[in-house]
N, C-alpha and C positions, 0 to 999 in steps of 0.2 A: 726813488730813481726810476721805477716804472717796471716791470718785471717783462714785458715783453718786447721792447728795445732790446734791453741786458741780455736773451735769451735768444733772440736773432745775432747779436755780437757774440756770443759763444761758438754759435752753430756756424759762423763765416769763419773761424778758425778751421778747424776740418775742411771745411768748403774751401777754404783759399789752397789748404793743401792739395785738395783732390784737382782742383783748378790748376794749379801752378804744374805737379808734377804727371797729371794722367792726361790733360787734357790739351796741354801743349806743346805734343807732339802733332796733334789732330788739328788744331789751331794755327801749323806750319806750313798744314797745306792750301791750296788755294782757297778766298772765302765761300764762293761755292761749294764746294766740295768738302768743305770742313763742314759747314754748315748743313750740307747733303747728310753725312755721314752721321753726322749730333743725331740730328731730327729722324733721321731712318730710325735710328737704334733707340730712343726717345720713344719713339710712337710703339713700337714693338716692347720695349718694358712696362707702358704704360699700358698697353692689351694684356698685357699676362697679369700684371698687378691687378684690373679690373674686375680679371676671369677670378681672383683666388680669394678680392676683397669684396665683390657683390655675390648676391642671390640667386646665381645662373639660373635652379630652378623654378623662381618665381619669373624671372626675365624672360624665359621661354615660354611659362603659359602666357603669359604678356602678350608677347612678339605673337603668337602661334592665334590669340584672341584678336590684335588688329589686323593681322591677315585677313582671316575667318572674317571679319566684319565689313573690310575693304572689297573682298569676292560679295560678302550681299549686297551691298552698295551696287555692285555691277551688273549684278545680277535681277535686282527686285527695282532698279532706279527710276519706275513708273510710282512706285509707291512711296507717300511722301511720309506716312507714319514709318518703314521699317527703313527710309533712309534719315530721318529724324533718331531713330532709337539705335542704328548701325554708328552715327554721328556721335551721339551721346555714350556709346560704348568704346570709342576709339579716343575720342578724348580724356575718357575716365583712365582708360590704359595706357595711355601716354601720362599721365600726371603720377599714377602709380608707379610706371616705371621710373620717372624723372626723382620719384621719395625712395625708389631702392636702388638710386645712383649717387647719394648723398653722402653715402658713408667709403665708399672708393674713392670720391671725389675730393675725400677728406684726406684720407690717404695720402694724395699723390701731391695734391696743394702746396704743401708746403717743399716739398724736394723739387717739384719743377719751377716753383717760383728762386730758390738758392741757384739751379739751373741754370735758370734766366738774368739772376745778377753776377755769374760766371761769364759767362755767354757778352752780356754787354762790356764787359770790360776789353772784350778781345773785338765784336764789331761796332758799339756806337760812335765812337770817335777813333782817329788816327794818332799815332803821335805828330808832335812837332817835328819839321824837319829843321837840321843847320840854317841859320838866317834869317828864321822865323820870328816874330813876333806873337807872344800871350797876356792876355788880361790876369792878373792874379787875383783874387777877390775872397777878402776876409771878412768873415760876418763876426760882430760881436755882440757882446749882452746888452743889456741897457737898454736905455732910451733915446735921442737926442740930444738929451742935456747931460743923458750923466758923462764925467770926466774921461777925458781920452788917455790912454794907457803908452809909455813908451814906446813905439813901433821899429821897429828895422830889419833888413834881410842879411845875414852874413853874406860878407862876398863870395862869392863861388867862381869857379874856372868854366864852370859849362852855363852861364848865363850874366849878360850883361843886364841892370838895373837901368831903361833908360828914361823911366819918371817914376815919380812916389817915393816916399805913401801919401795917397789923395786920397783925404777924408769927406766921407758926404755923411753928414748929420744925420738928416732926415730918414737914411735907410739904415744907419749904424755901419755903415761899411768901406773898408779899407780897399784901395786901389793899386798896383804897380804893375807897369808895362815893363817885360822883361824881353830879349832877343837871346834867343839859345845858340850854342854855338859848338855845342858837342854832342854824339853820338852814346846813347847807350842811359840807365836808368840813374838820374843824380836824387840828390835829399836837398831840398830847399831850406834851408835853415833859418825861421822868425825870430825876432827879440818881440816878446809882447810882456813889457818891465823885466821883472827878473825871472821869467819863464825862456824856457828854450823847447819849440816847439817846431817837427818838421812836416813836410809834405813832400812826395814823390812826385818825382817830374823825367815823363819818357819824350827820350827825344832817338828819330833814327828813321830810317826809308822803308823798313820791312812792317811787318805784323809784330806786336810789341802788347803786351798788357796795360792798359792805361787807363788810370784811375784818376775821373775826370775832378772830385771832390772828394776830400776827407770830411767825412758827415758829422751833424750835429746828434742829439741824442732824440734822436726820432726817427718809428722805427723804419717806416717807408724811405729813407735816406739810405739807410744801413742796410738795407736790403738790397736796393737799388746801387750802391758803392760799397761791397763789401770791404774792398783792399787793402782798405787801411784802418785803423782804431779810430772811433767814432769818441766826439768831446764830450765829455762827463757834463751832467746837466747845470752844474756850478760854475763850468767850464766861463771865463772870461773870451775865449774867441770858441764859437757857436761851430764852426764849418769855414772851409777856403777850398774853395776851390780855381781850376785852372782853366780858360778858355780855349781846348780842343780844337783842335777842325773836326766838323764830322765826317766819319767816312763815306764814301759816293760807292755804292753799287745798291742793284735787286735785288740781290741776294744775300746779301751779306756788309750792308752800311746801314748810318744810320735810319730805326724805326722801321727800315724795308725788311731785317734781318728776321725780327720777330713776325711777323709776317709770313714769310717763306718756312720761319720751322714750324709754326702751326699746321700750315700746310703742307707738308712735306709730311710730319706727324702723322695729321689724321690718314691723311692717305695710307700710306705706311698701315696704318691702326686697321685700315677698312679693308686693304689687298691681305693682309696676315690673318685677318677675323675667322675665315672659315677654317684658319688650316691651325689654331689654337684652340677651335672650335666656342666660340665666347661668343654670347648671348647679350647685346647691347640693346 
């Protein structure tokens, strides 16, 4: 089945908890500002993880050696051997430093990347509003030829069906254009033969959790969409997902979002450095 799929769908349990219940009060407030707030507080536990998970005192003979090399440089810079051997010292230090930042980095990797598949559920896309139209789109196993599976959606009250299912060979995948028409988090309910399988569908004006795909068994999907249980590799429908709007802002829409908290981050990470005292 693959053990590090299966091991990222474990860890999006806790994740989804800490998401749902700690992080959505901060997610209520404006996207800026939630966003402000993530990324402040992000960059300041990623400084102190750094301080406690690297070799502060090899990073400071480091640091304290490129200095020292950068003053001869400015100092001797008629001289093309001790600014060749100043050059050749700064570089060496710099690469050493970057092999005793390898193991924090390891550290931290994987909790800011759950972070991050947190994170995008609340800015890359918006929900649906009332009157809306969504593409549905369900990937199956197969090939082109192999046999098509009974398909259909239970009726539901918070969306109307108004084409599908349109099947396209070529890509193995299932089609239906649906108009929503109610407020608030519904369950889409598939007949795929004698399977009954759902997916969540957020529809409403405000900020809302929304989970653009329920993933296949792969594990950059499941990272990337934690929210819901990812299809078993056996699985006859692979992933379905919904066609979103994405959300419009700098700070906090799609692809802009991540953007601004790196930035917001480092910053954060570089004004707090001297006053955690950490040796980057």
């Amino acid at each position: 089945m693959g053990f590090f799929p299966q091991l990222i769908a474990w860890i999006n349990i806790p994740a989804n908890f800490f998401g749902d219940f700690l992080l959505a009060p901060v997610f209520a407030l404006p996207g800026w500002l939630s966003n402000t707030i993530i990324s402040a507080v992000t960059g300041v536990i990623l400084l102190i993880t750094f301080k406690y998970t690297s070799n502060q005192a090899a990073l400071g003979r480091i640091r304290d050696g490129i200095n020292a090399n950068i003053l001869v440089l400015w100092l001797f810079k008629d001289s093309l051997l001790v600014t060749l051997k100043s050059l050749g010292r700064i570089f060496k230090g710099a690469f050493v430093s970057l092999v005793h930042s390898i193991r924090p980095i390891l550290v931290i990797i994987i909790p800011v990347c759950l972070l991050l598949g947190q994170m995008g559920l609340w800015y890359q896309y918006r929900p649906l509003k009332p009157g809306e139209h969504a593409v549905i789109t369900m990937k199956l196993s197969g090939d082109e030829y192999s046999a098509w599976p009974e398909l259909g959606i239970d009726p539901m009250p918070a969306a109307e069906i108004e084409t599908g299912p349109v099947r396209v060979s070529s890509k193995r995948e299932v089609y239906w254009d649906i108009k929503v028409n109610r407020n608030g988090y519904q369950r889409i309910m598939f007949k795929v033969d004698d399977q009954r399988i759902e997916k969540e569908l957020a529809v409403g004006d405000g900020i809302m959790r929304v989970s653009a795909r329920r993933p296949g068994w792969d594990w950059s999907d499941i990272l990337m969409y934690p929210l819901e249980k990812p299809f078993a590799p056996d699985s006859l429908v692979q992933s379905i997902s919904i066609g979103y709007p994405a959300r419009v802002s700098l700070t906090s829409g799609a692809d802009w979002w991540i953007v601004y908290f790196f930035v917001i981050s480092l910053v954060v990470a570089l004004i707090f450095k001297p006053v955690f005292k950490v040796r980057i």
